[in-house]
N, C-alpha and C positions, 0 to 999 in steps of 0.2 A: 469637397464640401466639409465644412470643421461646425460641428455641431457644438455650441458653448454651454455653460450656464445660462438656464431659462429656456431652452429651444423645448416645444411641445413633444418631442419625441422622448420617449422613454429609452432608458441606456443602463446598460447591466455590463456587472463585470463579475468573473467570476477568477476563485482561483484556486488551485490543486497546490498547497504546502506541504510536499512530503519532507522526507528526512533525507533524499538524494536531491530533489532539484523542486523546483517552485511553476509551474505552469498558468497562464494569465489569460484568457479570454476574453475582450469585448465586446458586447454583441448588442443588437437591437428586439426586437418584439420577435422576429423571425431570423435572423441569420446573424453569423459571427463573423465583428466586422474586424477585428486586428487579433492576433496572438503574438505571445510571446511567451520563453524559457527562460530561467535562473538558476541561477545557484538557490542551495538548501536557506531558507529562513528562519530555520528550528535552531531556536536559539542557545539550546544545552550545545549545541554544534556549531555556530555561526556567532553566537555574542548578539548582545543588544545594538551595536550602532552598525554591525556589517549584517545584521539582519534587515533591518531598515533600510541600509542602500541598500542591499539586493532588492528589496520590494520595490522601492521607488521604483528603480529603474527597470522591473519587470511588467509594473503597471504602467509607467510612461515609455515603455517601447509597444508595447500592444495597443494604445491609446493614441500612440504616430499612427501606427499603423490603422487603423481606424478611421485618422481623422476627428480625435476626440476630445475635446478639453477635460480632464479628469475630474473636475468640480461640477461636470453637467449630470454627471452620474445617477441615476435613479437611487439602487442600491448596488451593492457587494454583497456576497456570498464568497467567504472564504473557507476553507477544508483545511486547517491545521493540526499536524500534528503535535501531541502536549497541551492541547487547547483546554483540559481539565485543569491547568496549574493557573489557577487566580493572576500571577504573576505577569504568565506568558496571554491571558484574553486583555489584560489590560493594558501590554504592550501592545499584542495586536490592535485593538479598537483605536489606541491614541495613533499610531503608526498610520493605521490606514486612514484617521479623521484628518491627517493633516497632506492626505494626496488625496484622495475623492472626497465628489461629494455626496449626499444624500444617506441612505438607511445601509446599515450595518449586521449582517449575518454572519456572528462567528458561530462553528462547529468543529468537528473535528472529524478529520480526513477520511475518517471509516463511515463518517455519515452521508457523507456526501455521493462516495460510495452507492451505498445503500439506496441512498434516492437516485442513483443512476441507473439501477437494477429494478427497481420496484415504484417509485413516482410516491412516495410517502407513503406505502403498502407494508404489510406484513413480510418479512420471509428472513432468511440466515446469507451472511456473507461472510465468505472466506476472504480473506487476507493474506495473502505467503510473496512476498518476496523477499527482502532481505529479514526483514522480522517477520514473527507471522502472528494473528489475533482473527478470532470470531465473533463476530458480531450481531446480534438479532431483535428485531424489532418484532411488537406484538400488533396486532389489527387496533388495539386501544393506543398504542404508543409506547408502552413500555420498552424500554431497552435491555439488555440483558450481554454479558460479553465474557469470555472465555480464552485465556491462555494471554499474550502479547505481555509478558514479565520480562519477554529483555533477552538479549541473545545466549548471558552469562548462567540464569537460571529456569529459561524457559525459548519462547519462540519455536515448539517442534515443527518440522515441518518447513521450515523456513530456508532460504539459501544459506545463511548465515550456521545453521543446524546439521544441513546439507553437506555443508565445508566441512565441516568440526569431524561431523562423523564420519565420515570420507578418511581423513587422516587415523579416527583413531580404529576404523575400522582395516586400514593398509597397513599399520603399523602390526595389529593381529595377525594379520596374515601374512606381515614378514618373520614375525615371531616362531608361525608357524610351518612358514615354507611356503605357502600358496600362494599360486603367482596369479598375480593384479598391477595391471597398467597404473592405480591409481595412485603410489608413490611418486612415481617416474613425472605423470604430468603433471603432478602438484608443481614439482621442481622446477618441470618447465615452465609453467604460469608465471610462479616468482622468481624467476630467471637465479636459482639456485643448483651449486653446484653438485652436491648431492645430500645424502639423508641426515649428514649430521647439523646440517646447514639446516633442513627443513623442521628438526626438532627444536634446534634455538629459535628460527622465526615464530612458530607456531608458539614457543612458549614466552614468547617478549610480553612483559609488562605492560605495552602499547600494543591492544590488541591487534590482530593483523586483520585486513576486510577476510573473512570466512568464506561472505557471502559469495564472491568473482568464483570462488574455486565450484561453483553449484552446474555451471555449465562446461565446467572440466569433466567433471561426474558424469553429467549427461553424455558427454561425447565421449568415454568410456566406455559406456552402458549401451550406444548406440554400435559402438567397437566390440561386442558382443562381452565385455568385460563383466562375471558373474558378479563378482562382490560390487562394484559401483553399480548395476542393478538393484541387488536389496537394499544398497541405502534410497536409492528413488523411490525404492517401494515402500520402506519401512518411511520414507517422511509422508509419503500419500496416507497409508494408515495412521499416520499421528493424528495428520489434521482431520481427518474424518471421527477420530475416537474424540476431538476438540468440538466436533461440527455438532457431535450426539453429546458432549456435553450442555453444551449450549441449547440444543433442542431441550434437554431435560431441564433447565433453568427457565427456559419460556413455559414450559406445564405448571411448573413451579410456582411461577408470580401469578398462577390463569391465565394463561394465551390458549386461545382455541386448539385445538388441534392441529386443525391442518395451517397456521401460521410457520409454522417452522418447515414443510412439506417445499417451498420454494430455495433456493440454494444458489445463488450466484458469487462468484468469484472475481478476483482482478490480484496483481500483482505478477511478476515474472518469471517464479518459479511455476506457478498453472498457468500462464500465459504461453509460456517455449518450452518446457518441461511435458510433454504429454505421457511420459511415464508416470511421474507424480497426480497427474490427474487421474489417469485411469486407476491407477491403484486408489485413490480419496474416494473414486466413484466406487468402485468394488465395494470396497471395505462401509461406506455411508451405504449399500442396498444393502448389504447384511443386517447392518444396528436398525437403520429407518428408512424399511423396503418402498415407502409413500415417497419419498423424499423424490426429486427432480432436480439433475443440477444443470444450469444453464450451459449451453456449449458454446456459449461466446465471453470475451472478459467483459465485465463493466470497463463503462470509460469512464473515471471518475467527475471527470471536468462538466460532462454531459449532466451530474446529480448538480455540482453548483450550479451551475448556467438555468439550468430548471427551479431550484432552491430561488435565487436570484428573484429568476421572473414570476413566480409563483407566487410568492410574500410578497411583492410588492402591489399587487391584488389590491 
């Protein structure tokens, strides 16, 4: 069945534009009827016209998939990242007016987020994977956000953070004589020969992904390696000291109390990292013992596709 323009069913599309890949669901009042993946659309990273085809063709392979003519569209809800630059909402809205049709929800991808966790409710959401930022919403709406400056002077907690410190923390320790696996597997990830090699890449101009080396660490740390241990711990303690920031900024504006007391997460370093969580959890009962963190990741896509049908009300 190919649902057109004018057919009386309603039809949502949602979609998750992070800074690694672009995620696309179709769906109807109840169930999701095509999906599809991309490349990044974030256009500090992709450019204006290969941002564009990526989307086309992310929203017209999920809308095959479907059975959907893209102009029958109710609305879109989309989650981009950058979504605050004037620039990058007006690319998006022209971009996406000229493949669907109907009403148009730009946000940005931490909110979508959020509404995936809480249904337009109150509460705090972490963010950590290759960057990392917190985000919190108050019972009236207010928003409030903490840390996500960027991998070069911020992002704690982050894989990206992860990586960095991992090296500059092996480098200490060859300094000092104390032996850590985490030299040697960096070398192997980037199929480097040895240390003098891994100093030039890491200091190239053209930053090198930090982030990949996060689940090096991990498998370190899992390898009973002491020092790739505290860096998993010490970025769990980061983002928790980010999470109580945050909380204190929602007291700040007037947010109730217990607004901040809800704590969900999503992204891939608290996603497959369970050291990193458990130490975020530790360290967030100390600062704010009320606090509750969800033991499951948001699924981001879940906030548009709700976002979606919700507004269109």
């Amino acid at each position: 069945m190919l649902w057109e323009a004018g057919s009386a069913m309603a039809i949502y599309v949602a979609l998750d534009a992070g800074g690694t890949k672009t995620q696309c669901w179709v769906a109807d009042e109840t169930q999701v009827l095509g999906r599809a993946t991309g490349g990044t659309v974030k256009i500090m990273m992709a450019g204006e016209e290969l941002a564009a085809e990526r989307l086309r063709e992310v929203i017209l392979e999920a809308a095959g998939a479907a059975g959907v003519d893209p102009k029958s569209v109710t609305r879109t809800c989309m989650g981009l990242a950058g979504i605050s630059s004037e620039s990058t909402r007006v690319w998006a809205a022209r971009t996406l007016g000229e493949i669907v049709g109907g009403e148009l929800d730009l946000c940005g991808d931490e909110e979508i987020a959020l509404d995936a966790a809480f249904h337009g409710g109150p509460g705090l959401l972490v963010v950590a994977g290759t960057g990392s930022n917190i985000v919190g919403r108050c019972s009236n709406g207010t928003m409030v956000n903490a840390g996500g400056w960027g991998p070069v002077i911020g992002d704690e907690g982050s894989g990206s953070w992860i990586g960095l410190e991992a090296i500059r923390a092996g480098l200490r320790a060859h300094d000092r004589g104390v032996a850590t696996c985490l030299l040697r597997e960096i070398e192997v990830h980037w199929e480097l020969d040895d240390l003098g090699e891994l100093i030039a890449k890491a200091n190239e101009r053209t930053r090198p992904d930090f982030a990949t080396l996060a689940m090096v660490v991990a498998r370190c740390a899992e390898d009973g390696d002491a020092l790739a241990a505290s860096v998993l711990e010490r970025a769990g303690a980061e983002l928790a000291e980010q999470v109580s920031l945050a909380a204190s900024k929602m007291r700040a504006v007037g947010c109730a109390a217990a607004d901040a007391n809800q704590v969900a997460f999503t992204g891939s370093v608290l996603e497959k990292i369970v050291r990193v969580r458990r130490s975020m959890e530790e360290h967030l009962h100390a600062a704010l013992p009320e606090a509750k963190v969800t033991q499951q990741a948001v699924v981001s896509m879940e906030g548009a596709l709700w976002r979606a049908r919700r507004t269109s009300e």
